[in-house]
C-alpha positions in Angstrom: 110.2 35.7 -247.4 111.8 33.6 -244.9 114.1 32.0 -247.4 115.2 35.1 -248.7 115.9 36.0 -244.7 118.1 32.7 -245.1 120.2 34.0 -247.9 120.3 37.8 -246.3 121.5 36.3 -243.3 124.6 34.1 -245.2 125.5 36.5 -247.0 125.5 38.9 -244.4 127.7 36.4 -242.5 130.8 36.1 -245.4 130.8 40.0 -245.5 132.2 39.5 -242.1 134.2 37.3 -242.9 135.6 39.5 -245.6 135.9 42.5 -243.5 133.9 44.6 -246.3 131.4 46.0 -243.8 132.3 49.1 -243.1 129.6 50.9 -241.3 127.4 49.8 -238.1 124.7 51.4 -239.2 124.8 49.2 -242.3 125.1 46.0 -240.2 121.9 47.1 -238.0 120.1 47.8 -241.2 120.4 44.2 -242.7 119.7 42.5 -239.2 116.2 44.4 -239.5 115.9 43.8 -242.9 116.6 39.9 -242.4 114.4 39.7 -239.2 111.3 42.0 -239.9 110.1 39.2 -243.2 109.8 36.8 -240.2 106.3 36.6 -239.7 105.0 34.7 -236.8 101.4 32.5 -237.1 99.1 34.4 -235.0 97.8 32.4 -232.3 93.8 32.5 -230.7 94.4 31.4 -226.7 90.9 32.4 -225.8 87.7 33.6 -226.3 87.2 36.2 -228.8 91.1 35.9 -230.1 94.1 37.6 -228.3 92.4 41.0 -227.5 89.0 39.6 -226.8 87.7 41.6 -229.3 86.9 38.8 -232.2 89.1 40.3 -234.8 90.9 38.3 -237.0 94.2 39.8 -237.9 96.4 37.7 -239.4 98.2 38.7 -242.9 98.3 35.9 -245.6 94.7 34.5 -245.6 92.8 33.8 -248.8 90.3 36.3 -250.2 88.2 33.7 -251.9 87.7 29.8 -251.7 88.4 27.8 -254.4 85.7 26.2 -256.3 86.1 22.8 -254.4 86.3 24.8 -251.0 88.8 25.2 -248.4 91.1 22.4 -247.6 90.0 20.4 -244.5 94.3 19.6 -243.2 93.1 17.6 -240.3 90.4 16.3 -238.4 90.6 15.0 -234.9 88.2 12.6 -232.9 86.1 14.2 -229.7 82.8 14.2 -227.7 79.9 16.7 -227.4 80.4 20.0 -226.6 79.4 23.8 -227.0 83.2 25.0 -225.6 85.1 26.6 -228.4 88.9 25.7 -228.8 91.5 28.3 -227.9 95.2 27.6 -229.9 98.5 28.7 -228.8 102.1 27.8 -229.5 101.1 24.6 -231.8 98.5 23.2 -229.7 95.0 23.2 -229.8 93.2 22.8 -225.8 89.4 21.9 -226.3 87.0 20.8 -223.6 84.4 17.7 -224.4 82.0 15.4 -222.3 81.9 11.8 -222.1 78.6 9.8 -220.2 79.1 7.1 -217.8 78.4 3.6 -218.7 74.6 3.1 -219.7 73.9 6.9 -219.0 72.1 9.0 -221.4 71.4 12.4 -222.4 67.5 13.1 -221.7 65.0 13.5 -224.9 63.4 16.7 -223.6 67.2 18.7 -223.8 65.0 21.2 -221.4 64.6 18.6 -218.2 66.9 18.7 -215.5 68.1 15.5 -213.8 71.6 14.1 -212.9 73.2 12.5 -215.6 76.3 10.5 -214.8 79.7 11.4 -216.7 82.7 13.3 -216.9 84.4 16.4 -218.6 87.3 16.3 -220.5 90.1 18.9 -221.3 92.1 17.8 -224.4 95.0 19.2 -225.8 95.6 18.7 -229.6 98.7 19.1 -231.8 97.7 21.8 -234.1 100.2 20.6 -236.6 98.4 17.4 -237.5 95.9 16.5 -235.2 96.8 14.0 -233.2 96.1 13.9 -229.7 98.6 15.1 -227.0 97.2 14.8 -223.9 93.9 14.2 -222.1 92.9 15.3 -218.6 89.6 14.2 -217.6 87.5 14.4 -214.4 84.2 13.2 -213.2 81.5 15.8 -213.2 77.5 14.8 -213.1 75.3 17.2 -214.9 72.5 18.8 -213.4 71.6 20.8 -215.9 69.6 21.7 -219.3 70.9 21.4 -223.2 73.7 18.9 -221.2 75.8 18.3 -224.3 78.8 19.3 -222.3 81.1 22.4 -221.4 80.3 25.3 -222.7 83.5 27.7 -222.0 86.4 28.5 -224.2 89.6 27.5 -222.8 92.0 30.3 -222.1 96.0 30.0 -222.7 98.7 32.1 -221.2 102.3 30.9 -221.1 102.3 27.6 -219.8 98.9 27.5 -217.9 95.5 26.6 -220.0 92.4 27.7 -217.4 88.7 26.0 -218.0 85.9 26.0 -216.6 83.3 23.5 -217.2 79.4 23.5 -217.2 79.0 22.8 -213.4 81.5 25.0 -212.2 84.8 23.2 -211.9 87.4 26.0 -212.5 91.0 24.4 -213.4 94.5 26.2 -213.9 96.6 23.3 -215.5 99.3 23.0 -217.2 99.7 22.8 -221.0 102.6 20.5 -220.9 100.9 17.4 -219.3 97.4 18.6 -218.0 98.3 18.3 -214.9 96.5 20.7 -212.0 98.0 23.9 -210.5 95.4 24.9 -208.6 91.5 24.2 -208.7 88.4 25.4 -207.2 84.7 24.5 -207.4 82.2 27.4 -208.0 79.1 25.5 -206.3 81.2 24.3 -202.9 83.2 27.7 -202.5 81.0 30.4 -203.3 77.2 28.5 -202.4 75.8 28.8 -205.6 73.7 27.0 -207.8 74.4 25.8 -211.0 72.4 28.2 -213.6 69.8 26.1 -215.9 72.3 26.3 -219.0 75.5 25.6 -217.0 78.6 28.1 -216.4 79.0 29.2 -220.0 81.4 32.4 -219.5 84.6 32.4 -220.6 87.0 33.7 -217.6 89.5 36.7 -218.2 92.6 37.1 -217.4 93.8 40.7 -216.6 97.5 41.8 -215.3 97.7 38.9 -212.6 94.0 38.1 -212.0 91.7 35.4 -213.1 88.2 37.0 -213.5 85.3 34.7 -213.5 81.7 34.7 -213.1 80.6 32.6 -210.4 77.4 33.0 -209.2 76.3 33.7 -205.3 74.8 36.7 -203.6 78.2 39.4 -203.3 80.7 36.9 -205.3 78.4 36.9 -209.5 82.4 38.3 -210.2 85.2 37.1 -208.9 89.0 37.6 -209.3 91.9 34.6 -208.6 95.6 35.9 -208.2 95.9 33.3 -211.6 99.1 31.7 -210.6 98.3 30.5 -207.2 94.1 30.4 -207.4 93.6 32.5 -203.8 91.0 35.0 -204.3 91.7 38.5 -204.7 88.2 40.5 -204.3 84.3 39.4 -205.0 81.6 41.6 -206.3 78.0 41.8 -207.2 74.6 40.1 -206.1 72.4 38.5 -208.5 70.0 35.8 -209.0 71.8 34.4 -211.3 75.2 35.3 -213.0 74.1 34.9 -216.7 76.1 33.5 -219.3 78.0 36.8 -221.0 81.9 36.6 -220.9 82.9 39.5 -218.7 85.1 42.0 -220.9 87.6 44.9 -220.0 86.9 48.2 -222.1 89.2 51.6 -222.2 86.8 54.9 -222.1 89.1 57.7 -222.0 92.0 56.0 -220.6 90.6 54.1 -217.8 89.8 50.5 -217.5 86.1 49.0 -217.1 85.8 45.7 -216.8 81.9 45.3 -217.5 80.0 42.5 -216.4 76.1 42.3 -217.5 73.9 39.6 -215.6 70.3 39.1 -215.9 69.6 42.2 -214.3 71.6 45.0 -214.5 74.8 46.1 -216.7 77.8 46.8 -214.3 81.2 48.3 -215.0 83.4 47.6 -212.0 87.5 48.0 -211.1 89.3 45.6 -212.6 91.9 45.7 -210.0 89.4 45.7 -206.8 86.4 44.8 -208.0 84.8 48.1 -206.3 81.3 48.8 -208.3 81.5 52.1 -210.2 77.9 52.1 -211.7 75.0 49.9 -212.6 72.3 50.2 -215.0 69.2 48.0 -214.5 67.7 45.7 -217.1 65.8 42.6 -216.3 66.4 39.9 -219.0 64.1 37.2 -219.5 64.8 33.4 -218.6 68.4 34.6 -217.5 69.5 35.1 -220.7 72.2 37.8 -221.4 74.5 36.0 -223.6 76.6 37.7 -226.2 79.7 40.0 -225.4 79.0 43.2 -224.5 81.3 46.1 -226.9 82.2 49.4 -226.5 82.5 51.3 -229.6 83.7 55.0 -229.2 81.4 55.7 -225.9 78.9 53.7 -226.9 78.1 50.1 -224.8 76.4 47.8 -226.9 74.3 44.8 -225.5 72.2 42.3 -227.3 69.8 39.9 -225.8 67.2 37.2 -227.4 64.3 38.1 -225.8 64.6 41.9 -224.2 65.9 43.4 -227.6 69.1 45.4 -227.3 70.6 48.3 -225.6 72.8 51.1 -226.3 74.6 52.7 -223.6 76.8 56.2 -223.6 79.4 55.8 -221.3 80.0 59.5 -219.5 83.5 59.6 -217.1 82.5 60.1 -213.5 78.9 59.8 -214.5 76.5 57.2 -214.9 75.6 55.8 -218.5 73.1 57.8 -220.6 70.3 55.0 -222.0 70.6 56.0 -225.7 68.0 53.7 -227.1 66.5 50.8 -226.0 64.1 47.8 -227.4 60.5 48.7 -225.9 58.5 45.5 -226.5 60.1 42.2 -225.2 59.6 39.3 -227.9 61.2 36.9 -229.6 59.2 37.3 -232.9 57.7 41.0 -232.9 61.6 42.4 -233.4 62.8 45.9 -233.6 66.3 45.8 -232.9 68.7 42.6 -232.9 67.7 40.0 -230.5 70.5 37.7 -231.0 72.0 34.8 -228.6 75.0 32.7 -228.7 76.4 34.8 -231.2 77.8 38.6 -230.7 77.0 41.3 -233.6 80.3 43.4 -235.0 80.3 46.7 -235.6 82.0 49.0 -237.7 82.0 52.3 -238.8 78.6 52.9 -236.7 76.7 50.0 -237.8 75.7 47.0 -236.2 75.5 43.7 -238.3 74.1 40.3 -236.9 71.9 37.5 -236.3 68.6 37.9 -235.1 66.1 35.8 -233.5 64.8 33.7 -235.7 68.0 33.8 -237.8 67.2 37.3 -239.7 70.6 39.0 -240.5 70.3 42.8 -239.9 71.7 46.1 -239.8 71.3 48.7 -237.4 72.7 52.1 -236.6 74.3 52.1 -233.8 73.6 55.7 -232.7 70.0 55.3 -233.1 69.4 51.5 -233.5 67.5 52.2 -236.7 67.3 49.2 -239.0 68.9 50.0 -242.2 68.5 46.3 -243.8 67.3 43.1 -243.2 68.7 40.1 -245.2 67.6 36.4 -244.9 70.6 35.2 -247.3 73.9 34.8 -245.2 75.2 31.3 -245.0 72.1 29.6 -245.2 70.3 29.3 -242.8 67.2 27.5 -242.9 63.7 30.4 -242.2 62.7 30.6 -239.6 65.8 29.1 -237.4 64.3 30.1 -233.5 68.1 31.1 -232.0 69.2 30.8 -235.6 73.1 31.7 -235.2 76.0 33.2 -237.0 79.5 33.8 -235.4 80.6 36.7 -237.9 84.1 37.4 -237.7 86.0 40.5 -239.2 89.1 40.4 -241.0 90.8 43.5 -242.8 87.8 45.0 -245.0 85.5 41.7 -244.8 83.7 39.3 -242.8 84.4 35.6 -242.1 80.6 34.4 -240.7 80.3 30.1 -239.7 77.2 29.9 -239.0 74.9 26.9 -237.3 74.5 25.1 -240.5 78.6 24.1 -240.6 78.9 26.8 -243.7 81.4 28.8 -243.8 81.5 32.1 -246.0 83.2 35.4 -246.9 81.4 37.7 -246.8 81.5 42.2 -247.1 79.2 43.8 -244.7 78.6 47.2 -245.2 75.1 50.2 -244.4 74.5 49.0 -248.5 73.7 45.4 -247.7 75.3 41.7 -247.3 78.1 40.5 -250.5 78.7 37.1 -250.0 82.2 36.4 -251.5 82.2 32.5 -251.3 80.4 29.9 -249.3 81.6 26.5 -248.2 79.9 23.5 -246.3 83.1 22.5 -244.3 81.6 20.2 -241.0 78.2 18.3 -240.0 75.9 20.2 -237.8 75.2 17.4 -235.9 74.3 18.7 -232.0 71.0 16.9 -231.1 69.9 19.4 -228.5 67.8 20.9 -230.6 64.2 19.0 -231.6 64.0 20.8 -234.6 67.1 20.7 -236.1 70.6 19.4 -235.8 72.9 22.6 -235.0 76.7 23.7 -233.9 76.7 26.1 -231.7 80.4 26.3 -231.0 82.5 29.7 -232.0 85.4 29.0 -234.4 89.1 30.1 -233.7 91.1 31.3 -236.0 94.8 31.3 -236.1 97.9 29.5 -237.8 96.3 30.7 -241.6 93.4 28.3 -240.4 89.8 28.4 -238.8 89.7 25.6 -236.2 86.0 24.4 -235.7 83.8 21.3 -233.6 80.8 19.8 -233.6 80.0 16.7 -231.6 82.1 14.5 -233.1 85.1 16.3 -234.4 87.2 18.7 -234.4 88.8 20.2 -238.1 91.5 22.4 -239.3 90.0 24.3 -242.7 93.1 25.8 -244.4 92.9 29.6 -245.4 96.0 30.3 -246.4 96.6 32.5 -249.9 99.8 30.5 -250.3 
């Protein structure tokens, strides 16, 4: 397409030259017809793609592997890590740990201690591989699982914002890595460090920085994002759990909801003023996954409390729909997932459960309509076994703890795996059981951009 866009646009030139065009109208309509075939490579600068909503939706990509799998274009060296990589404008910005000499990482992944090291923002050329830039900082770890940061870079413009597992918040440039502004969660807002580090992605909305920091009136916080001076603070909590905070729309107005380990909030984006709250006390700390608003329905999955379905009423306070009753990790009902976040679609929920069962519920009543142990292989039972299921057009890409990645069509009738493909080493050692990557993909530039603790790859999947 673009080199017929070359050939419109040459020829378009000598009918100037000739003075044969005779109309505007017909000039405007071969500018759009020479500019629209331009397609630009979608880009993934944060968490959950460039609406934070984990959709997928760039044109071009395969609709099934070929028989020796995707093509691996690149693969680049790093540390351990749980932090996805966010991509924009040709680079790649991916956060890593590195240990001090002769420190180690405990053998009970579960003990606290301080371990001497450092964390590392690196920015990559997406192109081929190679390293750019490296900005790294020293940053001892008190906490457990201590692999290293667990955030998704974010990437607007010419800033890249991380924030690593003991609270260092950073607004850098992409250019060089070098610091805008800075601020340290534990030292500004008198927090502790939660057991599994600081593991949510910030937002940014209009000219804020929205983070989750932890503290009694400051669990949210807003940053004007250019200069790093605090706009408003909100919320009192134990602790500030580990879900990314999310902005939804319900009948034109803006909710930016923020679920901690005891209560589901939807606040003012803009001032941070609480509009309502509804209690749920989570086991161990652990709400996790993204919270999602389909229609007027708010979604929320946890690993040991079940789920929860919320209807969102303007001017009222949410109705509780349905609810899981018995808290376990074993006796299920609902989805009890963890690091990864269910999709929905068309009023059904798909996902990972507990122990690595992939389900689907209605999201109305939180019926189960199936239960499948055959996605992308995961070995039975798989305690927090995890699947990062991504949608594109009418199917599903899932990558999954194993380092398989599949296609896959989801639908109220059952799981249809399209193709499968082992495309990286699920090599994290925090778990005693079994080696795992934990780390959520990005997709973007015809390509799904994934890590483990040694690498990070570029898996081609282009149709062309």
């Amino acid at each position: 397409m673009l080199l017929l866009n070359v050939v419109v646009l040459k020829k378009f030139q000598h009918l100037l030259q000739t003075n044969k065009l005779q109309s505007m109208h017909l000039i405007l309509f071969i500018l759009f017809f020479a500019l629209s075939g331009i397609t630009k490579a979608d880009d993934w600068p944060g968490w959950f793609g460039p609406k934070r909503d984990g959709v997928w939706r760039e044109k071009g990509i395969v609709k099934k592997f070929p028989e020796t799998g995707p093509k691996i274009l690149w693969k680049a060296k790093i540390n351990r890590g749980y932090a996805g990589p966010a991509v924009s404008k040709g680079k790649v910005f991916i956060m890593d740990r590195g240990l001090s000499q002769n420190a180690k990482s405990p053998e009970n992944p579960f003990s606290r201690g301080k371990i001497l090291g450092n964390e590392r923002l690196l920015c990559i050329d997406a192109e081929n591989g190679k390293l750019i830039w490296e900005k790294p900082y020293d940053c001892d770890y008190t906490i457990s699982y201590s692999a290293g940061p667990r955030a998704t870079p974010i990437v607007e413009k010419e800033r890249v914002y991380t924030l690593g597992a003991e609270g260092n918040l950073f607004c850098s440039k992409t250019s060089d890595g070098s610091t805008i502004w800075a601020t340290d969660f534990n030292t500004t807002f008198n927090t502790k460090t939660p057991t599994w580090g600081f593991s949510a992605s910030p937002l940014i909305h209009g000219k804020l920085l929205i983070c989750l920091a932890g503290g009694q009136g400051s669990v949210a916080v807003a940053f004007d994002k250019l200069t790093g001076k605090e706009q408003w603070r909100s919320l009192r909590a134990k602790e500030p759990g580990y879900a990314p905070p999310v902005i939804v729309n319900h009948e034109g107005k803006e909710l930016l909801i923020v679920w901690t380990p005891e209560s589901v909030n939807a606040l003012d984006p803009n001032t941070g003023k609480k509009i309502w709250s509804i209690p749920w006390e989570l086991r161990f700390g652990l709400s996790v996954s993204t919270p999602q608003l389909v229609g007027n329905i708010l979604f929320l999955s946890s690993f040991y409390n079940g789920s929860m379905a919320l209807k969102i009423k303007a001017g009222e306070e949410p109705e509780i729909i349905w609810k899981t009753a018995k808290v376990s990790e074993k006796r299920t009902e609902h989805l009890h997932g963890i690091m990864n976040t269910a999709v929905i679609n068309e009023g059904y929920i798909y996902g990972a459960c507990s122990y690595g069962e992939f389900r689907c519920l209605s999201l109305k009543s939180g019926k189960r309509i199936w239960d499948s142990l055959e996605p992308v292989g995961l070995e039975r039972p798989s305690r927090w076994g995890t699947v990062f299921v991504t949608p594109h057009e009418n199917r599903y890409f899932l990558f999954s703890e194993t380092g398989d990645l599949a296609i896959a069509e989801l639908s109220k009738s059952g799981y249809k795996e399209i193709s499968r493909a082992h495309v990286i080493e699920p090599n994290g050692i925090d778990m005693k059981q079994r080696k795992i990557v934990w780390s959520h993909p990005a997709y973007a530039m015809k390509s799904c951009f994934i890590r483990n603790d040694t690498e990070l790859i570029r898996v081609s999947l282009s149709s062309e």
